[in-house]
N, C-alpha and C positions, 0 to 999 in steps of 0.2 A: 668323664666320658672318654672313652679309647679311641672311639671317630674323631675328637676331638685336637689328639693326639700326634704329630708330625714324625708319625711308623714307617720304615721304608717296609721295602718290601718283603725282604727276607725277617723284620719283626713279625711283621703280619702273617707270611706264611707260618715262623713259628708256634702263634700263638691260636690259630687257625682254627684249632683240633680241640679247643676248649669251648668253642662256640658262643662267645661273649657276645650279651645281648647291645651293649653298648658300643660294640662294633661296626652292628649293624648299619647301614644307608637309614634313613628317617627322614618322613614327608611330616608336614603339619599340614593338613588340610582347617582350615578357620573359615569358621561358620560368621556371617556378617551379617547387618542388615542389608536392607536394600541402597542403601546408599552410602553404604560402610565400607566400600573396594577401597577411597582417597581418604585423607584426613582422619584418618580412626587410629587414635593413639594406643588400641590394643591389640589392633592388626600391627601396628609400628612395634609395639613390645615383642610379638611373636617373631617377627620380622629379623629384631635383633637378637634372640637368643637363637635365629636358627642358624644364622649368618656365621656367631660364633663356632657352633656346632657341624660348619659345613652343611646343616641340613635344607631341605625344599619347604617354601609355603606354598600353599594354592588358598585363595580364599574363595570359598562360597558363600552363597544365597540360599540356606536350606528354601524358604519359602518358595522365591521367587525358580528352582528348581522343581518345585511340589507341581506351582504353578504351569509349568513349560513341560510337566509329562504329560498333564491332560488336556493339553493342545493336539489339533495334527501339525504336518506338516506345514502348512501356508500359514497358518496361525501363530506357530511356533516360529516363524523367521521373523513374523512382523515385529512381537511380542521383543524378540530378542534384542531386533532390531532400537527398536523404540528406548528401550533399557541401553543401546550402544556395549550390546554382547557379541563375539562375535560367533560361539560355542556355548555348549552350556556347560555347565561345572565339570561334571559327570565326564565329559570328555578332554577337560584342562586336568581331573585328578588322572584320568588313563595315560596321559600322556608326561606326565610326570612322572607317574609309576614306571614306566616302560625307560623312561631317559635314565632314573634315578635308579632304575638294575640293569644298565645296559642291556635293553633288550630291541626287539626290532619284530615286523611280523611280512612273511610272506603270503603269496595265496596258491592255491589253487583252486583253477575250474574247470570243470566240467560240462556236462551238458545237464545232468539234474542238479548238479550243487557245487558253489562257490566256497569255500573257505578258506580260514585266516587259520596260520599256523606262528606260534611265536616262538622264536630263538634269537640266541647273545649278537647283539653287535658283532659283526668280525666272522660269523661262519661260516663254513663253506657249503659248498653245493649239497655234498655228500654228507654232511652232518645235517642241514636243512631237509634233506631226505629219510635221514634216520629219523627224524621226528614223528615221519605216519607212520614208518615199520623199519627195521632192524633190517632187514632183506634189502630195502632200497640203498639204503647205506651200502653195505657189504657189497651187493653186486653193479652198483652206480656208474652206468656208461658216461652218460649225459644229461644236460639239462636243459631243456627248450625254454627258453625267461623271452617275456617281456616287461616293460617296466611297465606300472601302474597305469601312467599319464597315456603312453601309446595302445593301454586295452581300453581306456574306454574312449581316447578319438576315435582308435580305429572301429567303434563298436564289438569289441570280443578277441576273441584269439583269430578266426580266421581272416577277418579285416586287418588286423595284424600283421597277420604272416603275408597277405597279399601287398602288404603295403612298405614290404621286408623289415618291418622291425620285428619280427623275432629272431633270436638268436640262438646258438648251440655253446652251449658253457660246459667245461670240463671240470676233474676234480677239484684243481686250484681256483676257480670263481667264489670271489668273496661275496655274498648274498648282500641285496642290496634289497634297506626296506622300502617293500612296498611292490617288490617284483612277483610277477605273475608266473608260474614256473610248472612244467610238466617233467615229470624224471623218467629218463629212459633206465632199463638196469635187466641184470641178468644175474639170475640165482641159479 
């Protein structure tokens, strides 16, 4: 396996352009019983060949997931609780996925709609912007962020902003996940 492999970088750029599947980043998600997260000598097996591989495990609980969709909310914390979960699978595989591509996700909101936009670790304001439109990029004044934790203390962006954590970031702003962001720009 080529992952496997101690490539710098200029191998890797070389060999790039061939698109070797064995290149790739690799997750093993392992499916357990319910009491199979400790002491399960075939989660340990997996464990060891991924380690070699540099690659990721996550182990789940298909059932006990099955379980925890058709809960609601209150039901679902108790449930999870009880089992000494702290998350359910579904959001320990998203989060692996995103570490294991270096990715990260910004938002924006609005007044009708909230969304999550996802880009590389390390980008900037202005590429974070090219993500909704190619326009935002190209003509990219600024960027109004706040970070995640200070939109929902301060309830929203304008609690926010009264409460001056928002800020004005320029083209050199490394996007930070989890930041709340409105682009100013001119086409």
């Amino acid at each position: 396996m080529l992952r496997a492999l101690d490539l710098s970088a200029e191998e890797k750029a070389a060999i790039r352009y061939l698109s070797f599947l064995t290149l790739k980043p690799t997750m093993y998600i392992a499916n357990v019983n319910e009491d199979g997260f400790e002491n399960n000598p075939y989660l340990d097996q997996v464990r060891e060949i991924a380690a070699k591989e540099g690659s990721v495990v996550v182990p789940v609980c298909a059932a006990v997931e099955a379980d925890i969709a058709e809960l609601d909310d209150e039901e679902r914390d108790e449930f999870m609780q009880e089992l000494g979960l702290e998350e359910p699978g579904l959001n320990r595989v998203i989060r692996a996925g995103y570490k294991l591509l270096n990715l990260q996700t910004y938002f924006t909101a609005g007044v009708k709609e909230v969304r999550a936009w996802t880009i590389p670790v390390g980008a900037t304001a202005p590429q974070a912007a090219g993500k909704i439109h190619t326009d935002f990029e190209k003509g990219f004044i600024r960027a109004q962020t706040i970070s995640f934790e200070d939109f929902i203390t301060y309830k929203g962006e304008q609690g926010a902003k009264e409460a001056g954590k928002m800020r004005a970031e320029g083209k050199d702003y490394i996007v930070k996940d989890g930041d709340v962001m409105n682009f100013l720009f001119n086409v």
